[in-house]
N, C-alpha and C positions, 0 to 999 in steps of 0.2 A: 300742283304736280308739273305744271311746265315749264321743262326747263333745268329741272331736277334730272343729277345722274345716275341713274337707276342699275340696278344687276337683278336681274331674273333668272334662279340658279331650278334646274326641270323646266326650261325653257319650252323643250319638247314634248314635254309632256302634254296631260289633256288639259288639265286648269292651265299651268302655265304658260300654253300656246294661247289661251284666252286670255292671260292677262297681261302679256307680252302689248297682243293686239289692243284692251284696250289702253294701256301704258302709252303707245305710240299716238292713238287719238286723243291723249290729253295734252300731249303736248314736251312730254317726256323725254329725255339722251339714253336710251336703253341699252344696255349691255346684255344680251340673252346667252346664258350657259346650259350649252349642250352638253350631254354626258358623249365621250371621248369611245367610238369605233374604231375597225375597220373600213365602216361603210361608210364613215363620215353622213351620215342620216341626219333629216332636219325633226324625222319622227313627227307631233302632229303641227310641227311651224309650218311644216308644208300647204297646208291647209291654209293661214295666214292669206290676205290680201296681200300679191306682189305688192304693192305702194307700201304698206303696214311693214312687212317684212325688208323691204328694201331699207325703210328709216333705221333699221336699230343693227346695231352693232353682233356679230355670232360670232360663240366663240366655242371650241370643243376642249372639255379638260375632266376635272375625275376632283370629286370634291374629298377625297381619299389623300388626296396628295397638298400637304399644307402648304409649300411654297406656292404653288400654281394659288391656290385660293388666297394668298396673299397678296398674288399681285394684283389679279382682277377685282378686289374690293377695295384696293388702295385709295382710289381717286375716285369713288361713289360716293351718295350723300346719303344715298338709300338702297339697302337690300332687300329683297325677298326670296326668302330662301324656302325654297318645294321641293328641292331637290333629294328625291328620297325613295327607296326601293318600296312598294305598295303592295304587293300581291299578296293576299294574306296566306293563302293557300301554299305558297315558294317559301314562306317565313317557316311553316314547319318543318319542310326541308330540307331550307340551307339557313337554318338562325343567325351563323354567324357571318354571311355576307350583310345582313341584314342590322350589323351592329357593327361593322366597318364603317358602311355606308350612312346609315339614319343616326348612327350614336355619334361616331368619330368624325364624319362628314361635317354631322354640326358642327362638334367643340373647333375644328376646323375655322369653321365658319364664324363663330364668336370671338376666336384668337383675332381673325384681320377687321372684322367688324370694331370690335377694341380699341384694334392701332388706330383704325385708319378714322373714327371717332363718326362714327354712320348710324344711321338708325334703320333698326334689322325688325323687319316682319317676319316671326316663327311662324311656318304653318304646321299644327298639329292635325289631330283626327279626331272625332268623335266616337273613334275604336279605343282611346282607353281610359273610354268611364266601364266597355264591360257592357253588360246586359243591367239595365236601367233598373237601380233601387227603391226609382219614383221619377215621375214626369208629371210636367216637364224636366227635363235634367238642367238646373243651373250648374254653374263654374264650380260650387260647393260641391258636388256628387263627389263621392271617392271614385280613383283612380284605380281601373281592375284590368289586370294585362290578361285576357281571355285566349292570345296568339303573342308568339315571338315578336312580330310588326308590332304590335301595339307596347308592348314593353320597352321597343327601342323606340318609340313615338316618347312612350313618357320618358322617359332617361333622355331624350332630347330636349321636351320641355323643361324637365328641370335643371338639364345645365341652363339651358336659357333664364330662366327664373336664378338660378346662382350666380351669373354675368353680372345679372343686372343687381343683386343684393352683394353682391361681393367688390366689383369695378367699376359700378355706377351705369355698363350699358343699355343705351336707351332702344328697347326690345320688347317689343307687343308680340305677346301670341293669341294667334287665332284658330281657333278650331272648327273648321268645317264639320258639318253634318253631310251624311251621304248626297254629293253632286254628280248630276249626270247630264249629259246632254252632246249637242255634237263632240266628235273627234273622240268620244270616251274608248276605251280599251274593248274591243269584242270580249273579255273575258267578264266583264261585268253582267251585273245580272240583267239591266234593260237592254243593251244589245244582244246579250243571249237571247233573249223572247222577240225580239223585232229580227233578228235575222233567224229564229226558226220559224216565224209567223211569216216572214216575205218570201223564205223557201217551201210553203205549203206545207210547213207539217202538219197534220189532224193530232200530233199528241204534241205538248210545249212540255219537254225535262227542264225542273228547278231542282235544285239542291234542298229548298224547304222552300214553303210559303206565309209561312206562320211569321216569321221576323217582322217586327215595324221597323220602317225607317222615316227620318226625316229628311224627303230628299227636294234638295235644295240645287237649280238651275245654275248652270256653271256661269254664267254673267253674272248672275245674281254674287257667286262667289270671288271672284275677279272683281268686282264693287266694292264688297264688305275688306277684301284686302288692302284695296287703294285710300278706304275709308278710313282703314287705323292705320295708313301712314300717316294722311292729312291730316288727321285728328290729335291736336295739341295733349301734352300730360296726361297719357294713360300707360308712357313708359312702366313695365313691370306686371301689366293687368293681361290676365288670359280672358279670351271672349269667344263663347258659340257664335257659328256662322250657323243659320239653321233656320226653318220658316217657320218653328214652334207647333206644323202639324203632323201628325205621323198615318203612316198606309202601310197594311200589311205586303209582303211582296207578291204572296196572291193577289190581290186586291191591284196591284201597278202591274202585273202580267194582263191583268182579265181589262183593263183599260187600254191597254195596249191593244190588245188583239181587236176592241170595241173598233178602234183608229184608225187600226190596219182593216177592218170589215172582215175579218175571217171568224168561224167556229171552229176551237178548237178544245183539247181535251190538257187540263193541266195536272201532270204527274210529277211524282218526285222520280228525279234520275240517284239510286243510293250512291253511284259514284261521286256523285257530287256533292256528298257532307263532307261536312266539317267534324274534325275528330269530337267526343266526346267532350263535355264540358265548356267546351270552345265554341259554339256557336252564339250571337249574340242577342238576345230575343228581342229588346226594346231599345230605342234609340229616338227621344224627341227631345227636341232644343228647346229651352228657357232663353231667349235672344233677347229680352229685356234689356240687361246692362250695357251690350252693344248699340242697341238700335238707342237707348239713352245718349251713350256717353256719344256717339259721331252720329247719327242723324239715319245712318242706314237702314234698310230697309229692302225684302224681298219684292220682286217686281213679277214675278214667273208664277201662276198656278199650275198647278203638277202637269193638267190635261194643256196648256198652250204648251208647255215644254217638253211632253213629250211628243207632240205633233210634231214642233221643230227638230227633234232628234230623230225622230222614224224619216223627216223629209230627208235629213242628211244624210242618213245610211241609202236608202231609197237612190241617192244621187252617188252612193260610192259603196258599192255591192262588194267590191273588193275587200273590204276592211272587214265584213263579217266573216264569219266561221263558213270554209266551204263545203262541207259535210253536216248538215242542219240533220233534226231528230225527226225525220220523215219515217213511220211508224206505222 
């Protein structure tokens, strides 16, 4: 990787503020694409080690707009492209920004990828296998759009998989399993429970507790991406990023609070379902193929990375919700 011209498109985001940083420690010419404000925000690059952040290139622009994405991929060797609207919750309500952005952003994105003759890391999600038909979930599981986000995730993937069987593009996707860890969004579900557990609440509101997931440490995920750049001839192959074990989200609240030293009482908040049919029950990785084909491998157990993510919140109180479910 050193020395390779790199573009990291959700620069700002949470993964890809983490793998901006590790990108610059390998040795990397980074090019980071911010999504294009008002506020001109660096979002969570801020977070970033000045020295780390000072090495790579920002740049603000709107993956919407195909000239812009043409130029900035022109003169890379390597893309990774995360750039992508997440919320699943905003997906029911506005689907169709969510198909500007995550559908047309890509094909975007594999038009300059194309020209400019680069080899592009797709990051998908582990949201559109759907609620798990069997687990571990390998690459085989069918593909079930349970939310708008997830339907434009796979419609991403498979232009990407049509790139590369149509124009020869050389395009690894990977799909992460739920990551969490510093700089994640307060809207997610482990910040929800560490910032109503650091503001003293005696009852913890989740939306359900019954969901597995398999949540996998954002370094951990930032690796397994740098992993299927560096990893020769897997052009065209999709690969779970995932640690292969799954925890219900009751079960990572009640560890949390273990962390944090408090009792408390964990309730559903009904606000905070997911419509009918849409919610997604099972979600464990079959990482086999990957941890084969390039050598990766999870580093993080659930209880060390969630220690380091409650430290981080703990040190930026700001970032969580200021209104916790004190009951």
């Amino acid at each position: 990787m050193k020395g390779e011209r790199v573009l990291v498109t959700g620069a700002g985001g949470f993964i890809g503020s983490h793998l901006v940083e590790a990108l610059v420690a390998k040795g990397a010419q980074v090019r980071a694409l911010l999504h294009y404000g008002s506020e001109g925000g660096l979002g969570n690059a801020r977070f970033i080690p000045e020295r780390a952040a000072a090495a790579a290139e920002w740049v603000h622009g709107d993956l919407t707009d195909s000239e812009f994405v043409a130029t900035i991929v022109a003169d890379r060797s390597i893309v990774f492209h995360l750039g992508a609207l997440i919320a699943i919750p905003y997906s029911y309500k506005a689907p169709r920004s969510f198909v500007d952005v995550n559908v047309s952003g890509t094909l975007n994105i594999l038009e300059a990828v194309r020209h400019a003759g680069a080899k592009l890391v797709q990051t998908s999600t582990s949201e559109v296998y759907g609620s798990a038909l069997y687990v571990p979930m390998d690459e085989k599981h069918p593909l079930r759009a349970q939310s708008p986000y997830a339907a434009t995730k796979i419609a991403a993937d498979k232009l990407a998989e049509s790139y590369h069987a149509a124009f020869g593009v050389d395009v690894v996707t990977v799909r992460p399993f739920n990551t969490y860890g510093p700089r994640q969004s307060a809207r997610a579900v482990i910040p929800t429970v560490i910032g109503q557990a650091l503001g003293g609440a005696n009852k913890i509101m989740l939306g359900a507790t019954e969901p597995v997931r398999d949540m996998t440490f954002v370094t951990d995920t930032a690796a397994g991406m740098i992993a299927a750049a560096e990893t020769p001839d897997i052009a065209g192959g999709v690969y779970n990023l995932g640690t292969g074990a799954g925890e219900s989200i009751g079960s990572i609240a009640r560890k949390i609070l273990d962390l944090i030293n408090i009792d408390a009482e964990i309730v559903i908040d009904p606000t905070r379902l997911r419509p009918a049919g849409s919610e997604v029950d099972r979600l464990i990785s079959d990482n086999s193929a990957f941890r084969h084909r390039t050598g990766w491998a999870p580093k993080y157990d659930l209880v060390d990375g969630l220690a380091e993510t409650i430290a981080f919140f703990r040190a930026h109180p700001g970032l969580l919700p200021t209104q916790g479910y004190v009951l």
